[in-house]
C-alpha positions in Angstrom: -35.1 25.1 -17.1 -35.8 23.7 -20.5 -33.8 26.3 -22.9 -33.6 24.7 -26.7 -36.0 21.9 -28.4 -35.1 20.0 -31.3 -37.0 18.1 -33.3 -36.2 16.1 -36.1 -38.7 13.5 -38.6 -41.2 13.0 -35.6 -44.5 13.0 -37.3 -45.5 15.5 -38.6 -42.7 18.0 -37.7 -40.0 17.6 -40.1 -37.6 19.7 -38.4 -38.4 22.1 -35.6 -36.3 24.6 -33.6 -37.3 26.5 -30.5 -35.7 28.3 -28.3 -37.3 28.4 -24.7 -37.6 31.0 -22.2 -38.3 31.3 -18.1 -42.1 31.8 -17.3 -45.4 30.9 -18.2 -45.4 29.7 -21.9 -48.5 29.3 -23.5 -49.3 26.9 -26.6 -52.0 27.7 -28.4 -53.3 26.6 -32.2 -56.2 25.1 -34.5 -57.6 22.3 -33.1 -56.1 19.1 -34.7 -52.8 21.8 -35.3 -50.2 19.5 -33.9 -50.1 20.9 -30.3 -49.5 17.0 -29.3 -46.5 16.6 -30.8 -44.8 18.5 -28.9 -45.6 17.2 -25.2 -45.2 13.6 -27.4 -41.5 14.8 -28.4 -41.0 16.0 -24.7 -42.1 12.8 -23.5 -39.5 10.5 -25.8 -36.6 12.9 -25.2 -37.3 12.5 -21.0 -38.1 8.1 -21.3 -41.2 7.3 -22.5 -41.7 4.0 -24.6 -40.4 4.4 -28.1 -42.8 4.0 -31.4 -41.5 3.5 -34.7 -44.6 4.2 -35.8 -43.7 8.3 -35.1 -41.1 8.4 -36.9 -42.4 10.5 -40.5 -43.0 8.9 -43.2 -39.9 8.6 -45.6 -37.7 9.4 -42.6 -35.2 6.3 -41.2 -35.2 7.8 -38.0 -36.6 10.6 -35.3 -34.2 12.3 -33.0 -35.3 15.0 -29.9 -32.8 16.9 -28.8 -33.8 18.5 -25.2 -31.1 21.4 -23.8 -31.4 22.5 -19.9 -30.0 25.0 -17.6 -29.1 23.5 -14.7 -29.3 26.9 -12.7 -32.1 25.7 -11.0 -31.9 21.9 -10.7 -29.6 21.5 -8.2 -30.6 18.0 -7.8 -30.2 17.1 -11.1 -27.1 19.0 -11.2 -26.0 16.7 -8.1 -27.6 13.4 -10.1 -25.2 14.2 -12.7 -22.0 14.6 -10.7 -22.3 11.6 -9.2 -22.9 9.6 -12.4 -19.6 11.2 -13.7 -21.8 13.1 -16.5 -22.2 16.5 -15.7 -20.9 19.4 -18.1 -18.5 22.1 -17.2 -20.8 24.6 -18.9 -23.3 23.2 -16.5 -26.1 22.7 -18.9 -27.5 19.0 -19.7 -28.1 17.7 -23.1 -30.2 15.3 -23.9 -31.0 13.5 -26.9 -33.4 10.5 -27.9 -33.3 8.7 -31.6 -35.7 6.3 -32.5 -34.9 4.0 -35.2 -37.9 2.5 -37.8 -36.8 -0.9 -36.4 -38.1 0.0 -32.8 -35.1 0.6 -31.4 -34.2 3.4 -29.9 -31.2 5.2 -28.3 -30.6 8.3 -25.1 -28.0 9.8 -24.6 -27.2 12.3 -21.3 -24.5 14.9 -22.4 -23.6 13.2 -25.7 -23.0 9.9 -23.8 -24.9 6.6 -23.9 -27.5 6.3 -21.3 -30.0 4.1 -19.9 -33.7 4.5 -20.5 -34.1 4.0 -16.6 -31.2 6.8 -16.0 -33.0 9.0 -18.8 -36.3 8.7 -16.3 -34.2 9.4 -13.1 -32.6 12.3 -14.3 -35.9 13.8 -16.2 -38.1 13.3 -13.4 -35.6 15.8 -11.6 -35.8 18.1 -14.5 -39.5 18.4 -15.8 -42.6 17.3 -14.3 -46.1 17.1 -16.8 -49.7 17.3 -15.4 -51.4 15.6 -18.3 -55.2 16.7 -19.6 -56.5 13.5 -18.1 -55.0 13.9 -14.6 -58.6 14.3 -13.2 -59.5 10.7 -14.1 -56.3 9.4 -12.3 -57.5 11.7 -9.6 -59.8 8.7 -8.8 -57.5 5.8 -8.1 -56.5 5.8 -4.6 -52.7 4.9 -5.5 -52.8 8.6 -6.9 -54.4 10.0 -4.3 -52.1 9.0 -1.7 -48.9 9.8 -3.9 -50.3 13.4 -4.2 -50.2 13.3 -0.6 -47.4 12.2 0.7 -45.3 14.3 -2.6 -46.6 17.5 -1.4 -45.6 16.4 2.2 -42.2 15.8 1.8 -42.7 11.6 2.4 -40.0 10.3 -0.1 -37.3 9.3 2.2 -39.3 8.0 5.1 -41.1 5.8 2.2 -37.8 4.8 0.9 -36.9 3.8 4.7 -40.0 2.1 5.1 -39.9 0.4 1.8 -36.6 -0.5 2.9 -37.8 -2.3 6.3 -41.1 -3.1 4.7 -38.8 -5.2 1.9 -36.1 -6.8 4.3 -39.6 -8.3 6.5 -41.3 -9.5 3.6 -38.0 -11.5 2.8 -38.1 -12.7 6.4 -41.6 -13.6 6.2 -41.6 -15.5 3.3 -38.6 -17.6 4.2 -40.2 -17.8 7.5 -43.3 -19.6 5.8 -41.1 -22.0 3.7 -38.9 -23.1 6.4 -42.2 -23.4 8.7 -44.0 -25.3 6.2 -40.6 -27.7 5.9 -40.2 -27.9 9.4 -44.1 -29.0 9.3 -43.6 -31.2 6.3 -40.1 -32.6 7.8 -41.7 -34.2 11.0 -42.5 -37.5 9.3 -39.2 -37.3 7.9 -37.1 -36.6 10.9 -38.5 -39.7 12.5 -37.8 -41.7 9.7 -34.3 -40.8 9.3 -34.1 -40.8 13.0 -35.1 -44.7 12.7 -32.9 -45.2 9.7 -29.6 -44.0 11.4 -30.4 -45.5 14.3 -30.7 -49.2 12.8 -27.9 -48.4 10.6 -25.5 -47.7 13.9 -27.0 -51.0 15.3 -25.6 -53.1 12.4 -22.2 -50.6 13.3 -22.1 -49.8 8.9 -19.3 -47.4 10.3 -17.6 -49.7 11.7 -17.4 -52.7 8.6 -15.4 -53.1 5.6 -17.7 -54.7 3.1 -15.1 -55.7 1.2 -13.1 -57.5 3.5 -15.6 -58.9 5.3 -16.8 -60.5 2.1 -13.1 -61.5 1.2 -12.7 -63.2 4.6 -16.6 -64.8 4.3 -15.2 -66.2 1.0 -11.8 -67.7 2.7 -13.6 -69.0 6.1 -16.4 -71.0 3.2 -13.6 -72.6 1.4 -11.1 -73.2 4.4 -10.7 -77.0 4.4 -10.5 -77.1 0.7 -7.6 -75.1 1.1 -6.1 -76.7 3.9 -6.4 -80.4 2.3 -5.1 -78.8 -1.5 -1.9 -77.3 0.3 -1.2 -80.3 2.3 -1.3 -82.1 -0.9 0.9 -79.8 -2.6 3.1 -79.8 0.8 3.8 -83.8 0.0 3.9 -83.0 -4.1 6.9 -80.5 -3.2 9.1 -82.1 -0.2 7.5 -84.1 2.2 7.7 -87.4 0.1 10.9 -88.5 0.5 11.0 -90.8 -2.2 8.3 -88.9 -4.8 8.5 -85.3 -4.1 9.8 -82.7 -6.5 12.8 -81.8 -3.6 13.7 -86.1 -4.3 13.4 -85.9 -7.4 15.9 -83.0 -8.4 18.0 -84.7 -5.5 18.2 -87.8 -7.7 18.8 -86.0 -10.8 21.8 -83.5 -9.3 23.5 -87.1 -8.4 23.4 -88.3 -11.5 24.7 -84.9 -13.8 27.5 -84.7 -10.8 28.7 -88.3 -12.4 28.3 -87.5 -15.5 29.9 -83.8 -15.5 33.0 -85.3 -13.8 33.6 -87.1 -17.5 32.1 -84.2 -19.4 32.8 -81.0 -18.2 30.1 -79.3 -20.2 27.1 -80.6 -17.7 28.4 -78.3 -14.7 25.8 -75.8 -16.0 23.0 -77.8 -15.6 24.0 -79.0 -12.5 24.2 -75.7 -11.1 20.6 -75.0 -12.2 19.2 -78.0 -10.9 20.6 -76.9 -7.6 19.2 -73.6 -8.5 15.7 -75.4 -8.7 16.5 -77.6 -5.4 17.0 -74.3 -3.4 13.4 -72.5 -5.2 11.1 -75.7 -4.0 12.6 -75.4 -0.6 11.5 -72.2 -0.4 8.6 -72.8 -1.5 7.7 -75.2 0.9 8.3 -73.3 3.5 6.3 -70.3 2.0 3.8 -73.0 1.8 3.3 -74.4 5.4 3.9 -70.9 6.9 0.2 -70.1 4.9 -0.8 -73.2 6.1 0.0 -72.9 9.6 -1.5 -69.2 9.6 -4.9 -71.1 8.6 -7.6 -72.2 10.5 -11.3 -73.1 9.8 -13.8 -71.3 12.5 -17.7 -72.3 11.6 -18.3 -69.6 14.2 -16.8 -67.1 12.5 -18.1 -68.4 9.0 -21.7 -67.7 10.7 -20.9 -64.4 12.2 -19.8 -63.0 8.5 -22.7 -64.8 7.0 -24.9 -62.9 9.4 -22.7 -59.1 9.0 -23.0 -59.6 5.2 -26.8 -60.4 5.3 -27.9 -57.7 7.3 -25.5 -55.3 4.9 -27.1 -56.6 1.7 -30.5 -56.3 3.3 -30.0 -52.8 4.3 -28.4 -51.8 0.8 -31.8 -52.9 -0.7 -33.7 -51.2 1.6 -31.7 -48.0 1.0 -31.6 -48.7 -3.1 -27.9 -48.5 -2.7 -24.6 -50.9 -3.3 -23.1 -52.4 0.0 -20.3 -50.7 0.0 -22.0 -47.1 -0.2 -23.7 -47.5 3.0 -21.2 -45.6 5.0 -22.1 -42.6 2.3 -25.4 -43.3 2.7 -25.5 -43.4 6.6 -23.6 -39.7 6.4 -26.2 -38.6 4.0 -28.9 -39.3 5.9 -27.3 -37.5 9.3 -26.7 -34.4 7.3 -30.4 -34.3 6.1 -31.4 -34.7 9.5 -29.0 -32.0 10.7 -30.8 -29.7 8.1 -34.3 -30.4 9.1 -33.0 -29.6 13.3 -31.6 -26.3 11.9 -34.7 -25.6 10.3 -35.7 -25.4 13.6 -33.5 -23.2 15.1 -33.9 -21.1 11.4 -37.4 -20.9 12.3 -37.6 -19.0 15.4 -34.0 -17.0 14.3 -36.3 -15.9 11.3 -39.6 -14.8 13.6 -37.3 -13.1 16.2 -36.1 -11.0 13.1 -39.2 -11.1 11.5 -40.7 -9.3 14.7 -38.4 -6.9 15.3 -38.3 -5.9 11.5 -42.4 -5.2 11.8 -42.0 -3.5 14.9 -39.3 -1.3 13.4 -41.8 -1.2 10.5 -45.0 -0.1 12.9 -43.0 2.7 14.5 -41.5 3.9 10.8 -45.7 3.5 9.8 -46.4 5.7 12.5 -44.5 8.5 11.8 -45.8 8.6 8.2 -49.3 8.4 9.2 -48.8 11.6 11.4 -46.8 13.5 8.9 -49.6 12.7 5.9 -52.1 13.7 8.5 -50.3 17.1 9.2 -50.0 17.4 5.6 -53.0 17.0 4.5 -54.7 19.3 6.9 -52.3 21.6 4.8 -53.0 20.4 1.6 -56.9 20.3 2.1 -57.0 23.9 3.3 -54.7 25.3 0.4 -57.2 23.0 -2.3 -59.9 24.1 -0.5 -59.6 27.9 -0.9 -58.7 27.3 -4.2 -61.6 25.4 -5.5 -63.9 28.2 -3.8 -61.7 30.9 -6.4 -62.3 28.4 -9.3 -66.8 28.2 -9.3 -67.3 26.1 -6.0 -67.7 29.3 -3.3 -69.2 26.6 -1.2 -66.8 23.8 -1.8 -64.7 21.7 0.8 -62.2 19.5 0.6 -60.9 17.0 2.7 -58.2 14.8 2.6 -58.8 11.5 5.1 -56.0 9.7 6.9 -57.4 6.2 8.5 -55.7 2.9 9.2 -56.2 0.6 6.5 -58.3 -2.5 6.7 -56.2 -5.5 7.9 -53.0 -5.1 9.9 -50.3 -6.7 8.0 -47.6 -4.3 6.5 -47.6 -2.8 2.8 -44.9 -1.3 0.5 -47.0 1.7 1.6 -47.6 2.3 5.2 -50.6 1.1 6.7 -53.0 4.2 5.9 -56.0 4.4 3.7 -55.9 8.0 1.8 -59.1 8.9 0.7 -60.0 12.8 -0.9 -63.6 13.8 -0.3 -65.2 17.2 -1.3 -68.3 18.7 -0.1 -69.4 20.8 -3.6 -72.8 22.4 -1.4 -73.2 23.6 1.8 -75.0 21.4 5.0 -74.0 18.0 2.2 -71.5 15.7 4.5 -68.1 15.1 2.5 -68.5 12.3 0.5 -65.2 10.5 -1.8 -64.9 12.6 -5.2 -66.2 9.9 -7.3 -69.6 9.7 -6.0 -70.4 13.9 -5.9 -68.4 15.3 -8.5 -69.7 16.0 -12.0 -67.0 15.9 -14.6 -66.6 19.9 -14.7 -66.0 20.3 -10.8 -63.6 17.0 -10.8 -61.8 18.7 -13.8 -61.9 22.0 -11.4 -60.6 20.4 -8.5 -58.1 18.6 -10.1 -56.4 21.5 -11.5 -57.1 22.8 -7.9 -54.5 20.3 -6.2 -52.3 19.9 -9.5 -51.7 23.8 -9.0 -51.8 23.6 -5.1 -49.0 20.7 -4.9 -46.8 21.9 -7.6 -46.2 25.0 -5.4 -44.5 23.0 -2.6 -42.1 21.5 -5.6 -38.6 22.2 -6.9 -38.9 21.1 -10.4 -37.6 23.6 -12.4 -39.9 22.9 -15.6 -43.7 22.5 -15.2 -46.4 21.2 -18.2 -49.5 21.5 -17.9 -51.4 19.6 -20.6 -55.2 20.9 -21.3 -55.8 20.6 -17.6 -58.3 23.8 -18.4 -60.9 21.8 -20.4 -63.7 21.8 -18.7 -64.1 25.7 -17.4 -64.5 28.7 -18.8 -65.5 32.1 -18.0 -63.9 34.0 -15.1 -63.0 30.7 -13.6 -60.8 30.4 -16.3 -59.6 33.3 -16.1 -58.6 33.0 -12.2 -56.9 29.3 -13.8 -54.8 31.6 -16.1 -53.4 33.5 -13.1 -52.5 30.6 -10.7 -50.5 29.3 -13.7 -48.9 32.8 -14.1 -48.3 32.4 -10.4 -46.1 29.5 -10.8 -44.2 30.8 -13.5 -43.0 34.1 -11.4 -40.3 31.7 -10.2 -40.5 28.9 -12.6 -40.6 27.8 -16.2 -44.6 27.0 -16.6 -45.9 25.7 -20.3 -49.3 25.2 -20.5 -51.4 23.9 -23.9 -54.9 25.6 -23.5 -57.7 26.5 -25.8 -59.0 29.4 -23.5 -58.2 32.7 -24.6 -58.4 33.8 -21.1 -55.7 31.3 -20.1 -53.6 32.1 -23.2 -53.7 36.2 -22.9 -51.9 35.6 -18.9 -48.9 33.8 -20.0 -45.5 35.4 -20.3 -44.7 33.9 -24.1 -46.8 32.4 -26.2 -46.2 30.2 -29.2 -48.6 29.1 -31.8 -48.7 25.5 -33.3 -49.5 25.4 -36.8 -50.2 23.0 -39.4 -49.5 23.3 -43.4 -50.7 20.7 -45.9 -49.8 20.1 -49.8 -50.6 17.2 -52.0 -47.6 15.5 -51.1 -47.0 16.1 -46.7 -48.5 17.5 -43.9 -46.1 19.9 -41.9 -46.6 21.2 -38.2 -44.5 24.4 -37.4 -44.1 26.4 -34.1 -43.3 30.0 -34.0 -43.1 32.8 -30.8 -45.5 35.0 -31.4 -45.0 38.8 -31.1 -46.9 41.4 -29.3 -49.3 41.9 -32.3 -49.1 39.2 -33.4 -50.2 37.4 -29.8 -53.1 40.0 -30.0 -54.2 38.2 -33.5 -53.9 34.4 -32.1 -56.3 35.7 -28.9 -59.0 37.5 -31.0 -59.2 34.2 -33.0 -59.7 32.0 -29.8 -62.2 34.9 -29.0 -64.0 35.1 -32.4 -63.1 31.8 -34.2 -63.5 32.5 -38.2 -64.5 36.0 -38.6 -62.3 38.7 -36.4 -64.0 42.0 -36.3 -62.4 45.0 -35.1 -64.2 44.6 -31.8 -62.5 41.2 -30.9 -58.7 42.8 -31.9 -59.9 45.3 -29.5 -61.1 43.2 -26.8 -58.1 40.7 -27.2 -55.7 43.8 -27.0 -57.3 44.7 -23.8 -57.0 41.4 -22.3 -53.2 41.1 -23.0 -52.8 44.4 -21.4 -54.5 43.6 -18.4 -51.9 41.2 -18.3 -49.0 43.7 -19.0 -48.5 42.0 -22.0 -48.4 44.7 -24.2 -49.3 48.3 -24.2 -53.0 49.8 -23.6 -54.0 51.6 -27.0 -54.7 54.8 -25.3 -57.1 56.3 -28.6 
């Protein structure tokens, strides 16, 4: 339960301190007093978005500090243990500091948290029924989250929003790779044609490179055959001109001349030197020459290979010798576009077993909402008959919703309906319920689905405006109810709601020329008596109204009968 609230610069509370205690807590004050604040306050400290514009004026920053008893939240208690965060006092701190630049900070046990962890762990710890629950009451999202919360539906939905998830996946890729496969006919053929032709002209199998160096020997053969031959003469063959003659002639006539001067033996030896490289060169010569051979038929065969591998390169928009690339390219799209295939029915295998998995999961739900709302509706029903319908029935419709494909949701439409008048058919709570009765029979199922709940902490916001009277009064007890194993705080402006709780603080506001100030205190048994006869009397309390307050807290056992 919620044991110690702190509140620092938050509007207009400049610093507040309360200490908390189990039971129905009643808040109670002036209209316009402040009693806002404080569900406001509760609701930063437990995640709700954070406004700079709270924080009071001259004040840098606002800060909640919330302090619980974990006695009896054991899942919070668990939540906390496995987040590594829990205290070995086994209380949970939590504080929330908004800064005048927007920003704001939360912190679990004096350690950083996020705003989403904040909301996981509060939603364990405190639950608030605000004053305009009744107009949610409408929306069928509510409706059916009422339901399936009071019975007991969160892990089957998690399950099925599990399976309901992993086949929406599956049927969205489904439609992609089906619309591919659809949009990848035209395509397959294509490619099918374009690999096909490719293999015909064997791209594979060619070197463009060396097929064009070989095009470019075969087209200049006998150029090179009649040049070498020439060079062949030029080098040796001419006995009498030749370069081999030539240096033959010359090594004769050193070889005279060194025999009367020594000093020519060098040259002589190079000359040889030279003698021996044209040899070699001729022979290095005619062996190219003898390896040579024009062959027209060959020249037209690479003329025709080259032509059909320029002509495909610009069909393709790519260089000759990135054909090959090209060619595997193409075979690896088409290998996509055949696995599409198979992807396609591997996806609607899996995509019907997940909805059938789905449709049996659906079915369970369905029954368990329908067993728990014939539950529900009779517990609702009995109370709206205590609370000024003695006629009134409500009912709480289970049908198969319209269309057949799954939702995060199951596949049921929830619909409430009420019957306010005997022999009047049940008809959906928007269309025969007048703002009182939807305000009565909202409280009705706020009060009857709490009672099935764990949550340590309950709020009830105003959810009493609207009645009066002894309907009221019988509102004031159900809340008491709850609080007899609970901590209960409900903001009310009826006095008969406000004499049945356990403690009751009062929310006042103080003004001077410079600030506005909200304070709350806990009121005493006199004092308590005071606050009721106002909400009884409003500006003048006679002695009458002390008395008749007195008497309704002691009906309550809330202080002793003044036996005069």
């Amino acid at each position: 339960m919620l044991c110690n609230l702190n509140i620092k610069d938050l509007a207009v509370v400049e610093s507040l301190s309360l200490e908390l205690a189990p039971g129905m807590t009643v808040l109670t004050g002036e209209t316009g007093a402040g009693k806002s604040i404080l569900l406001t306050a509760l609701g930063l400290a437990l995640g709700e978005r954070a406004d700079s514009g709270l924080i009071r004026p001259g004040a840098s920053r606002a800060e909640i500090d919330l302090e619980f008893s974990l006695a009896d939240a054991p899942d919070a208690r668990l939540w906390l243990e496995e987040n590594e965060l829990l205290d070995e006092e086994g209380v949970c701190l939590i504080r929330r500091v908004v800064s005048l630049d927007g920003r704001s900070r939360a912190f679990i046990n004096n350690r950083p948290a996020t705003l989403q962890s904040l909301q996981y762990l509060a939603s364990r710890l405190v639950e608030i029924h605000g004053q305009h629950a009744h107009l949610r009451l409408l929306e069928s999202s509510e409706q059916r989250r009422l339901l399936d919360e009071f019975s007991g539906n969160k892990e089957p939905l998690e399950r099925l929003a599990n399976v309901y998830q992993r086949w929406r996946r599956a049927h969205d890729e489904l439609d992609a790779q089906s619309k591919a496969a659809k949009d990848g006919a035209a395509r397959e053929e294509l490619l099918r044609y374009q690999i096909e032709e490719m293999e015909q002209h064997e791209v594979e199998a060619l070197d463009y490179d060396s097929l064009s160096e070989e095009q470019t020997l075969q087209a200049n053969m006998e150029k090179i055959l009649a040049s070498g031959q020439a060079q062949m003469d030029l080098l040796y063959d001419d006995e009498q001109h030749s370069a081999n003659a030539l240096l033959v002639q010359a090594s004769h006539a050193i070889t005279d001349i060194s025999h009367i001067a020594p000093e020519f033996n060098g040259i002589l030896a190079m000359l040889s030197d030279a003698q021996i490289q044209v040899k070699e060169a001729s022979v290095e010569l005619r062996r190219h020459l003898e390896r040579l051979e024009a062959d027209p038929k060959r020249l037209v065969w690479l003329d025709e290979k080259l032509g059909d591998l320029h002509r495909l390169a610009r069909k393709h928009h790519v260089d000759p010798r990135q054909l090959q690339q090209h060619l595997h390219g193409l075979r690896i799209e088409l290998d996509s576009i055949e696995l599409s295939t198979e992807t396609v029915a591997r996806l609607q295998t899996e995509m019907e077993a997940l909805e059938k998995e789905y449709r049996d999961m659906a079915a369970s739900l369905s029954e368990a909402r329908v067993k728990g709302g014939r539950q529900l509706e009779e517990r609702i029903s009995a109370m709206i008959r205590e609370l000024g319908m003695p006629q009134g029935q409500f009912l709480i419709e289970v049908n198969p919703e319209p269309g057949n494909s799954p939702t995060l949701y199951g596949n049921d439409r929830i619909e409430f309906q009420v019957s306010a008048n005997p022999g009047l058919p049940p008809r959906p709570l928007g269309k025969v319920a007048s703002g009182g009765e939807l305000s009565r029979i909202s409280l009705a199922i706020q009060v009857a689905a709490t009672d099935t709940k764990t949550t340590p902490t309950l709020i009830f916001d105003e959810v009493d405006s609207g009645i009066g009277g002894g309907v009221a009064e019988i509102v004031g007890q159900k809340l008491r109810l709850l609080g007899n194993d609970r901590q209960v705080f409900c903001v009310t402006h009826l006095h008969q709601v406000a004499a049945l709780g356990h403690n009751h603080l009062l929310v006042e506001k103080t003004s001077d020329a410079d600030s506005t100030r909200t304070q709350v205190r806990l009121l005493t048994p006199e004092q308590r008596k005071h606050e009721i006869a106002r909400m009884l009397g409003g500006v003048r309390i006679t002695e009458q109204t002390l008395a008749h307050a007195e008497e309704m807290l002691a009906s309550s056992g809330q202080m002793p009968r003044n036996e005069a």
